[in-house]
N, C-alpha and C positions, 0 to 999 in steps of 0.2 A: 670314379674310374676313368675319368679322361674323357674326350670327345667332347669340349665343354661348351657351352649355350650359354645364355644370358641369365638363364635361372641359377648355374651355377654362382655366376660374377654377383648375381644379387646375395649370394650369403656371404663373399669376401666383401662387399660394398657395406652389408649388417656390421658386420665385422670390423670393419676398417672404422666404419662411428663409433665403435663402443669399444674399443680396444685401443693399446700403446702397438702392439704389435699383431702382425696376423702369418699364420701358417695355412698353410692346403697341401695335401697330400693328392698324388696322381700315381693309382696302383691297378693296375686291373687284376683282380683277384680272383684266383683259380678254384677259390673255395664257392664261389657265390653261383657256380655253370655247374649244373648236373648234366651225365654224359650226353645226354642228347641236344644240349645247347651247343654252338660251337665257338667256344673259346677262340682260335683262332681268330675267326670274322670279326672280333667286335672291336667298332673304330677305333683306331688309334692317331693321335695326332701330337704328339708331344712336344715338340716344338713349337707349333702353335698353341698348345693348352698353355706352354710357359710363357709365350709372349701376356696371354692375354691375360693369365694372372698376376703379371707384373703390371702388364697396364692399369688392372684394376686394386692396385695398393697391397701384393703377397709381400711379404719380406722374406721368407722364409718356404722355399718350394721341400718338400721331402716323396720325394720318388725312387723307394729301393724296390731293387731286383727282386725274382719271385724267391730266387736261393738263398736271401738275405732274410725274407721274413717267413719262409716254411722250407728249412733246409732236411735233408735227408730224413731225419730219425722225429721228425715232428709230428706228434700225437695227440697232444692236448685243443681240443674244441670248446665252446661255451656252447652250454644246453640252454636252448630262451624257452623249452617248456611249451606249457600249451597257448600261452600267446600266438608263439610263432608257427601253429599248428593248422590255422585256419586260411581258408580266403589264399591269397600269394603261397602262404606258406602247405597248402594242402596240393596246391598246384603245381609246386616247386620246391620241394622234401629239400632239408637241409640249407635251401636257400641261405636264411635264418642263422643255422648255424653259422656259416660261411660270413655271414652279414658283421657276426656278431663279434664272431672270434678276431675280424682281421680287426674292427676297431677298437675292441680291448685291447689288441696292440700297439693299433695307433696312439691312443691313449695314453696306454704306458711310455710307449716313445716318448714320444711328442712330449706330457704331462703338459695341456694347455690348460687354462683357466676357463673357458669357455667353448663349447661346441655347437656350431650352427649346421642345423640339417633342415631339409626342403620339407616342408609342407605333402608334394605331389605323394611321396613315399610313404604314404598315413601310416600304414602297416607297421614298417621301418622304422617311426621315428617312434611307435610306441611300443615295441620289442626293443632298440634300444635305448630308451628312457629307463624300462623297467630295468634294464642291464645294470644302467648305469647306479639306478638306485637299487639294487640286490647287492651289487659289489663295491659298493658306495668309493666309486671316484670322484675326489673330489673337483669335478666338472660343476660347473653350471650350462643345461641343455636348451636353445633358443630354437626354436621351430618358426621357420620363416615363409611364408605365406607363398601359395605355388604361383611362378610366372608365368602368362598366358602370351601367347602370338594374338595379336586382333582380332583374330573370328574367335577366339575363346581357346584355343587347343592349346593344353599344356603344353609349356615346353620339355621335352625329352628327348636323348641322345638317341633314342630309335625311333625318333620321325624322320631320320635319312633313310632311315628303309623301303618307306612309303613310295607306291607310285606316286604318279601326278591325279590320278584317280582315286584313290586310295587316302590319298593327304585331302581331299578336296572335302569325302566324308569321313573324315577322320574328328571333323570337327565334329557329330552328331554322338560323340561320347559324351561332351559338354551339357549337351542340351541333352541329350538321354539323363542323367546327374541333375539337373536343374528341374527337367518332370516333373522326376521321382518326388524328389525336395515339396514342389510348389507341390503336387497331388498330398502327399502326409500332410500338408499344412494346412488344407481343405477341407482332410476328414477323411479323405480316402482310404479304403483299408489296404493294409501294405501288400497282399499278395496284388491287387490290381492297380495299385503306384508301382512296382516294380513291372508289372505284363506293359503298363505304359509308359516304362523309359524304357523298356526291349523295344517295342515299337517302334519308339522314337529315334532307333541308330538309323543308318543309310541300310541302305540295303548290301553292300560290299560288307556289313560287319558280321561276325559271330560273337553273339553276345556269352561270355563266360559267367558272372556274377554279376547282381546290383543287391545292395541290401542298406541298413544304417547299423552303425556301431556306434557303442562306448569310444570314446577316442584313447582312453590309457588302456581298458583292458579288449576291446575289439568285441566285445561280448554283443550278440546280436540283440536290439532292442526291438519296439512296435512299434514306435515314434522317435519322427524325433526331438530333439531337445539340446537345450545349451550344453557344450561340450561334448557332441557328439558328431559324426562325420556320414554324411551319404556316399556310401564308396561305387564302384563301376570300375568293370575290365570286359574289356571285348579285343578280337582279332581281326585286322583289316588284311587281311589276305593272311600272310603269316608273320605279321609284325604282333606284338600283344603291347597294348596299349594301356595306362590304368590311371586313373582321377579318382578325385574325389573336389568334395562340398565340405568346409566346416562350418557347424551351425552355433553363433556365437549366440 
């Protein structure tokens, strides 16, 4: 959706090795803001989004208009089901749909060979995996490992929100996430590996979820396990913030 980071540039960088050609789309999309987000506010930077995906090996930029890809009489959505029901998506109703629907028609557009999505988005990338394979595009889906800033903090488009205070414990999501991880892997029982990655935020956070899931189906486990993911979200003032761990 634009506003791009380094995390973005590392999925055309994947890209650009394993591919003849590469595309990226920059759409902010009206389906993915429920009425109380503000649409409006959210960064935009388009000219520098273009520069820097050229710098980093785009061939091919595709950025249409909102009335080009949901014009007037546009009614059709993708239902993702009870995947997309849980966690992000109990949080943020239709989310999901929204997520879903605009890259089924990226997709169709586009029709590329390969799709690279970030890691940080766990939720995301396994609501549309399952899309992908229910409506069997023939996509292959590459999930690229999340990029961190030095003290550990995901990179995301809404760390410009952050104060200077804010950003400073911003990192203790990280390490809230790695707790959790290192307590289940000790023997800890999960309801007091999760009281202690609460614990473990700064003090400026509100902690919304921590739990572990299945990675394809989100389904909550009691340990965890190869292919599964420690997730976490919490709020630094009113930024919402959200990581995860995958456990290979």
């Amino acid at each position: 959706m634009g506003a791009l980071h380094d995390g973005h540039l590392e999925l055309v960088r994947r890209a650009r090795a394993d591919c003849t050609a590469v595309g990226a789309s920059v759409f902010v999309n009206p389906l993915q803001f429920a009425p109380t987000e503000d649409l409006a506010k959210y960064p935009r930077d388009f000219e520098g989004d273009r520069a820097k995906l050229a710098g980093a090996g785009v061939d091919v930029l595709f950025a249409p208009a909102v009335a080009a890809m949901y014009p007037p009489d546009f009614t059709t959505y993708v239902d993702v089901g009870p995947l997309g029901s849980t966690f992000e998506g109990a949080i943020r109703p239709e989310h999901f749909r929204g997520v879903a629907t605009v890259v089924a028609k990226l997709l169709h557009i586009v029709q590329p060979d390969y799709l690279y999505l970030g890691q940080k988005d766990a939720q995301q990338t396994a609501v549309l995996g399952k899309m992908v394979r229910d409506l069997e595009f023939p996509v292959t889906v590459t999930i690229v490992p999340t990029v961190r800033e030095a003290d550990g903090l995901a990179m995301s488009s809404r760390n410009a929100y952050l104060s200077g205070e804010q950003r400073a414990q911003a990192t203790t999501l990280y390490r809230a996430l790695t707790t959790l991880r290192e307590s289940l892997e000790r023997g800890v029982p999960k309801a007091e590996a999760i009281d202690a990655a609460r614990h473990a935020l700064g003090p400026l956070a509100t902690p919304e979820y921590f739990d572990v899931v299945d990675a394809k189906t989100f389904e909550v486990l009691d340990a965890v396990q190869p292919g599964s993911f420690v997730i976490g979200a919490a709020r630094f003032g009113t930024t919402r913030l959200l990581d995860n761990l995958w456990i290979t």
